[in-house]
N, C-alpha and C positions, 0 to 999 in steps of 0.2 A: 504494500500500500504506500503512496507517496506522501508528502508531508502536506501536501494541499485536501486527499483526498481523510489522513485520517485527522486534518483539524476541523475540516468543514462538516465531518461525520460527527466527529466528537461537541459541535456548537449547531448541527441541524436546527435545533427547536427554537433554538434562540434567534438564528436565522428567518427563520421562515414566520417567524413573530415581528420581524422589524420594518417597520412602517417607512425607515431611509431604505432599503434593498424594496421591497416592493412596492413605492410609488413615491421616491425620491424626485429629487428636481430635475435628474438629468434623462428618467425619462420619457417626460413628453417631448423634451428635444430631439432625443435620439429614435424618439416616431417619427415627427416633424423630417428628420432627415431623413428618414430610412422611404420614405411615402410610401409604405405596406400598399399594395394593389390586389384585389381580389383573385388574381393570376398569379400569386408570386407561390414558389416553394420558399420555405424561411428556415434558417438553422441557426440558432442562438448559441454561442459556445464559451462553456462554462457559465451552464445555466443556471448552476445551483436550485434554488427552491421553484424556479420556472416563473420568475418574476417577468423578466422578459418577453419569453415565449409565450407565454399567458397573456399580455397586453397587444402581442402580434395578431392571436389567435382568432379573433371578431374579425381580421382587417385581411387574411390571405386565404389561401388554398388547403395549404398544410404550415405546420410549423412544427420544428423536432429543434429541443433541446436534447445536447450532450454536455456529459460533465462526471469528472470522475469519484466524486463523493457520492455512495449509494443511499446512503439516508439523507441526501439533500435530492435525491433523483422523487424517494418514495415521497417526499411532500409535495413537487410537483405532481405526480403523477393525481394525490389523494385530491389538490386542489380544482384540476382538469377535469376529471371525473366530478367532481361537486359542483363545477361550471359550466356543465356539459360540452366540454371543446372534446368530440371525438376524433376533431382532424390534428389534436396536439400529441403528441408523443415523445418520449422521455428515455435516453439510452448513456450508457454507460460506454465514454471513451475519452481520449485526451484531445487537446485543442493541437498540438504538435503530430499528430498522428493523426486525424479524423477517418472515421470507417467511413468513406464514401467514396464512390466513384466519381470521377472527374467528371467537371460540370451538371450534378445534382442539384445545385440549389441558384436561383436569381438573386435571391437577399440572405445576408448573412451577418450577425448581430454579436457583438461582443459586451460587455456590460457590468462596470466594478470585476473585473476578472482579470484583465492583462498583466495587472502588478506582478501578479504570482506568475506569471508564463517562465520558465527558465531562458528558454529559445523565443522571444518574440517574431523573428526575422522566421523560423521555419515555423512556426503558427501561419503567420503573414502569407507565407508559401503554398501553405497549406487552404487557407480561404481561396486564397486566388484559383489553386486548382478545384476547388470544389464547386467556384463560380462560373454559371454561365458568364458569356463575352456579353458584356454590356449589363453585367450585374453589377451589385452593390455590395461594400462591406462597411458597416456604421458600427464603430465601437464608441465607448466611453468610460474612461477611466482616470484617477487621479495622478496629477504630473507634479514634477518637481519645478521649482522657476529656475534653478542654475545647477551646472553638476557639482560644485562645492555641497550645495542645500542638498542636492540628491545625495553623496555619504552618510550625512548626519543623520535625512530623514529614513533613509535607509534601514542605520543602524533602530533609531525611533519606531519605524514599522512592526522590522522584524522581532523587536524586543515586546511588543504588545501580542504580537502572531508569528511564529515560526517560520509558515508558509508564504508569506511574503517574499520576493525575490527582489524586487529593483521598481522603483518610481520613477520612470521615464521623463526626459524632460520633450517638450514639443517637439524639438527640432532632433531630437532623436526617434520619435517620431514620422516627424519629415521623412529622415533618412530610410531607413526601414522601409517606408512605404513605398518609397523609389528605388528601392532595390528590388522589392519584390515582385514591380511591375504596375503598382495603383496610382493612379492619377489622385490626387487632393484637392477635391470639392468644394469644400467648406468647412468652417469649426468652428466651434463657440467655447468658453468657459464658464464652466457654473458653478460657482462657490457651494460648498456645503461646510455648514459650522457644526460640529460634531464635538460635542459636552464629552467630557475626558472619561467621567465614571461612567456612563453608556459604553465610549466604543472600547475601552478595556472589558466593560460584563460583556458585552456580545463576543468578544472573542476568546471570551474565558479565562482570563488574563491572571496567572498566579500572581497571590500578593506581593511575592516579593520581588514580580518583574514590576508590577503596578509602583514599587517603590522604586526601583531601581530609573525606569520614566521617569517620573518626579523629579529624582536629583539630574539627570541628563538635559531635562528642559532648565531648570532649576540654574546648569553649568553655562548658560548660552547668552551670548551678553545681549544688550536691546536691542542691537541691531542683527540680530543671527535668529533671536524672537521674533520679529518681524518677517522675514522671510522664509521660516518656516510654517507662519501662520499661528503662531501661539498666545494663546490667553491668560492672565493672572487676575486673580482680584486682588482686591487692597493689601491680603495679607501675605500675599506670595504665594498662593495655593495657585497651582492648575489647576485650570479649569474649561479649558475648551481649543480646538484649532480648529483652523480653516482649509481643508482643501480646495484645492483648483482642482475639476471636472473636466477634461479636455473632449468633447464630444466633438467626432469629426467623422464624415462620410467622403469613402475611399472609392473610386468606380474601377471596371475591370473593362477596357476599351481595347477594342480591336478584337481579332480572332482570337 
């Protein structure tokens, strides 16, 4: 089992409880971009509790979430079936690997998921060939503003969650996307403020990393606070940071 698939196993319930993952602010946007067609096949990757694929599900054909946490799979599936989307369905694979045969899907959906990718660049690879020509791939997920701030926040990530891998900054982004062939659309950023004892309980967060956080924000002087997005009140307690949401639709042009 990988580290993404037994943290998000071991935080299911709390997942699929949280009202930021299932109708946070990034994704009306990243509908907005994706413009879901009643024709589209859609494959959301690294669906987790089927937040995504679930909002897709009224608006296409079919839609299939993948994702390799199986009790993040069964809360999708439980929620589908209570919603009656019999065209959604829910499978068990990686985002660097996808079970599909090339050109399967028109739209293809990423969402609060890329952090964790180890390989972004062969995820990327891997959309491209699962898209038809003149598809779409819309993801969105939280970026770093410089790669100084991406170490820190890094280190800050993966200290709250394990499975975390790397906070991308846009133009690493950029890059990626024109290597693997995708044209760049559009993008927006969409803040999300996220209260410090929330996003440590959502991810289970032992106390004595919860403390270990504290003093590392605690080390970072006003200006290093600022651009990782951090909050204090009066008494010097953390208390909240701010991601940047990078939501941007990538097209797949030509043959």
């Amino acid at each position: 089992m990988t580290d993404s698939a037994r943290q998000f196993d071991a935080q299911a319930d709390r997942y699929a409880a949280s009202e930021v993952h299932r109708a946070g602010a990034s994704l009306p946007v990243l509908l907005e971009y994706a413009a879901p067609r009643p024709d589209d096949l859609a494959l959301d990757v690294a669906t987790g509790t089927g937040n995504t694929a679930l909002a897709l599900a009224p608006l296409v054909a079919e839609v299939t979430g993948v994702d390799l946490a199986r009790k993040m799979l069964d809360h999708a599936r439980l929620r589908a079936g209570a919603e009656g989307h019999a065209h959604a369905r829910f499978v068990e694979g990686s985002a660097e690997a996808l079970p599909y045969a090339d050109r399967s899907f028109t739209l293809v959906t990423s969402r609060h998921a890329p952090h964790h990718f180890r390989d972004a660049g062969q995820f990327l690879a891997e959309a491209w060939r699962v898209l038809r020509p003149g598809g779409r791939l819309v993801l969105a997920d939280q970026i770093s503003p410089d790669p100084e701030t991406r170490r820190w926040i890094d280190r800050y990530q993966t200290l709250r969650d394990p499975s975390h891998f790397t906070q991308r900054t846009v133009q690493d982004w950029r890059d990626l996307a024109a290597s693997a062939g995708f044209t760049w659309v559009r993008d927006t950023l969409v803040p999300y403020h996220l209260e410090f004892a929330w996003w440590t309980e959502t991810a289970g967060t032992p106390a004595a990393a919860v403390a270990e956080l504290r003093a590392l924000a605690a080390g970072l002087t006003p200006e290093q606070r600022g651009r990782a997005g951090l909050e204090f009140g009066p008494d010097g307690a953390l208390l909240a940071h701010t991601e940047p949401m990078l939501v941007v639709r990538l097209e797949k042009l030509g043959a």
